[in-house]
C-alpha distance (Angstrom), angle and dihedral (degrees) to the residues before:
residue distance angle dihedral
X1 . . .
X2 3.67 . .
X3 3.29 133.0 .
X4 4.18 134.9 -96.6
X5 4.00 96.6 -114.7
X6 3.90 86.2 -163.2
X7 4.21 84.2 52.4
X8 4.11 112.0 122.5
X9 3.84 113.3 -121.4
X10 3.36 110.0 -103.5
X11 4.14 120.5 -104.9
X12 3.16 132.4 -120.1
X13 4.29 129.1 172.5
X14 3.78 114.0 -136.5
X15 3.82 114.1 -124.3
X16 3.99 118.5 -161.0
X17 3.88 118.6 173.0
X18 4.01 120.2 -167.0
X19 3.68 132.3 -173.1
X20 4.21 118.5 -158.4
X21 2.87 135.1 -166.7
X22 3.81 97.3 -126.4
X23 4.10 142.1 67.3
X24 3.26 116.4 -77.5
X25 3.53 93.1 -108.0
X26 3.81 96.8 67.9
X27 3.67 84.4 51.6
X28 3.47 95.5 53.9
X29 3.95 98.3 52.2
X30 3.91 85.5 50.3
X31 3.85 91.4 64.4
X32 3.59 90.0 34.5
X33 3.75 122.7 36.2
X34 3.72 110.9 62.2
X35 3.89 102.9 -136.9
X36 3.58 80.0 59.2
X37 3.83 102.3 48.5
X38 3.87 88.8 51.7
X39 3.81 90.1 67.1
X40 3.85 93.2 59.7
X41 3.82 113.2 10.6
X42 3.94 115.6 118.7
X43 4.21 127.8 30.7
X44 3.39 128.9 -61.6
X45 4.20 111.0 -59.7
X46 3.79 92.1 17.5
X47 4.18 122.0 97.1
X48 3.57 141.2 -147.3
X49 3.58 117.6 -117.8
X50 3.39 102.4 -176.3
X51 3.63 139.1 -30.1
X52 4.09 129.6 -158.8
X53 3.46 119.4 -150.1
X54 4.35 130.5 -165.7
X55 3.63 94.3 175.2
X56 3.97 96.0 -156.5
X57 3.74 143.9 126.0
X58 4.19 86.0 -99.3
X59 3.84 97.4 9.5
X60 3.52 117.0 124.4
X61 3.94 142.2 -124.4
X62 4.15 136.5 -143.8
X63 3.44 116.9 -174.4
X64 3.86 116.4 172.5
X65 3.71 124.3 -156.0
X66 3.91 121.7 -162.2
X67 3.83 120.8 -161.4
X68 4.22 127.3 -130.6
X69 3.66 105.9 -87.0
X70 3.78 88.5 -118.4
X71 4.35 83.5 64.9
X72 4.19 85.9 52.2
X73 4.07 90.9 -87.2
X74 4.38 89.3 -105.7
X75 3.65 108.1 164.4
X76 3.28 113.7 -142.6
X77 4.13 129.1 -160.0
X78 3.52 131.8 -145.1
X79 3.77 126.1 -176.0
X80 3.44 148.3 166.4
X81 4.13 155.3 152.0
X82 3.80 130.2 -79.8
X83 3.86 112.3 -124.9
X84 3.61 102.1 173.9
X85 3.59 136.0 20.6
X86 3.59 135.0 -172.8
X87 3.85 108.0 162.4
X88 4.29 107.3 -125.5
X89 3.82 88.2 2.9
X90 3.81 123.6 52.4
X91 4.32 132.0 11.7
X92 3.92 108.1 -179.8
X93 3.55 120.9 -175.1
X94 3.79 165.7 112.2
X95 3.73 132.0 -76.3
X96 3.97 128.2 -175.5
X97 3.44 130.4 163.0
X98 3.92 111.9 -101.2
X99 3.71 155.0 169.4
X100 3.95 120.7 -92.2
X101 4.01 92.4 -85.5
X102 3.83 83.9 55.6
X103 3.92 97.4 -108.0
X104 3.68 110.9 154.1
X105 3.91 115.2 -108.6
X106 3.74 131.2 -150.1
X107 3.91 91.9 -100.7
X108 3.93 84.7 -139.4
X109 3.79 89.3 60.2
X110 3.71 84.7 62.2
X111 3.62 102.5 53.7
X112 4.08 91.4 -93.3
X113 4.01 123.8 129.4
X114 3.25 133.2 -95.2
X115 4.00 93.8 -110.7
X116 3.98 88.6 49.8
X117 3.79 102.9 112.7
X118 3.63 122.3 -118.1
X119 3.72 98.3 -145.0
X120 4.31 126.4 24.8
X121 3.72 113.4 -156.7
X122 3.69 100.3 -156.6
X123 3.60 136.3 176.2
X124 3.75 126.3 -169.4
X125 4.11 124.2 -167.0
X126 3.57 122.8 -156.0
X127 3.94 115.6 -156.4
X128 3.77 118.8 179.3
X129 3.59 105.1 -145.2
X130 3.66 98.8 -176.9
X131 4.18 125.2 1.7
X132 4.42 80.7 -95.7
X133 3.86 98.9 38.5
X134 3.81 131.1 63.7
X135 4.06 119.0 -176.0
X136 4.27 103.2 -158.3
X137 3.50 122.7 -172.2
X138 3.94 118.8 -157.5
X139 3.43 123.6 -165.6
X140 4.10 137.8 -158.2
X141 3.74 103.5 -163.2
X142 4.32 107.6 -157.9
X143 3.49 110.6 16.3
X144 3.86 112.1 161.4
X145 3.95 109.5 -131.7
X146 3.63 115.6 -99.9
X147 3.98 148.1 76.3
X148 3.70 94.2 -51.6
X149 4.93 95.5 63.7
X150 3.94 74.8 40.9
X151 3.93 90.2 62.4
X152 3.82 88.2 41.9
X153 3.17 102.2 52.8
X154 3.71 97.9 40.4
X155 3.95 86.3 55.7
X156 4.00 97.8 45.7
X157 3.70 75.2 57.1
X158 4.01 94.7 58.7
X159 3.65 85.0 42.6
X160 3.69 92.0 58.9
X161 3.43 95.7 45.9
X162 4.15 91.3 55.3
X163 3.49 86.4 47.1
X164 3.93 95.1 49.3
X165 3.99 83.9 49.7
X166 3.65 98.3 49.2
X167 3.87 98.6 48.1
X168 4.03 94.1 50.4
């Protein structure tokens, strides 16, 4: 049987689920006050510049991302628009790569694949589960299934872990 070269990829959303070790509050500034994102933003060897933050229903988002001068040290910006808001609960929104005003880019202008989405509708829950522990759930609505959700959701991984290390 062979296969419909003019098929879509299928879809697939990426689910991550992290425990800390701290209220939910704490984990709320970290995803939304930018001298916190800085200290965690971006995989494992890579820093955060800067990040700017409008923290409104329709506000937007630029978070920059610079790679270990061994990778070239590019910095790299990704931005986006709040949808929904519920403060300690809920953050919807979009992400797409962009330039350092926060303009979305072709992400094959940028050295990304084809399959690499242009726009990421995510969502991310927070759920205190005791006054010292918050459970948050982010989801990556869309992905098509291959190598490149793979790289994603290893590196929201790495993320985590910085952020897990800086709120300790």
């Amino acid at each position: 049987m062979s296969q419909d070269p003019q098929a879509k990829p299928p879809k697939a959303d990426i689910i991550v689920r992290r425990i800390f070790a701290a209220p939910v509050e704490l984990v709320w500034q970290a995803w939304t006050d930018p001298n916190f994102v800085v200290r965690w933003w971006g995989p494992s060897r890579y820093t955060a510049p800067s990040a700017q933050v409008d923290l409104r229903e329709g506000g937007r988002f630029v978070f920059a991302m610079q790679a270990p001068p061994e990778d070239g040290g590019m910095v790299h910006y990704t931005s986006g628009s709040y949808q929904k808001i519920v403060p300690h609960q809920e953050l919807e929104f979009t992400m797409s790569l962009s330039d350092a005003e926060g303009n979305p880019v072709d992400p094959t202008s940028v050295g990304m694949p084809a399959d690499f989405p242009a726009v990421i509708r995510t969502r991310i829950e927070f759920k205190a589960l005791r006054p010292d522990v918050t459970e948050i759930t982010i989801t990556e609505y869309d992905w098509d299934v291959g190598i490149q959700a793979v790289f994603s959701y290893a590196g929201m991984h790495q993320s985590l872990d910085k952020l897990s290390d800086g709120i300790r």
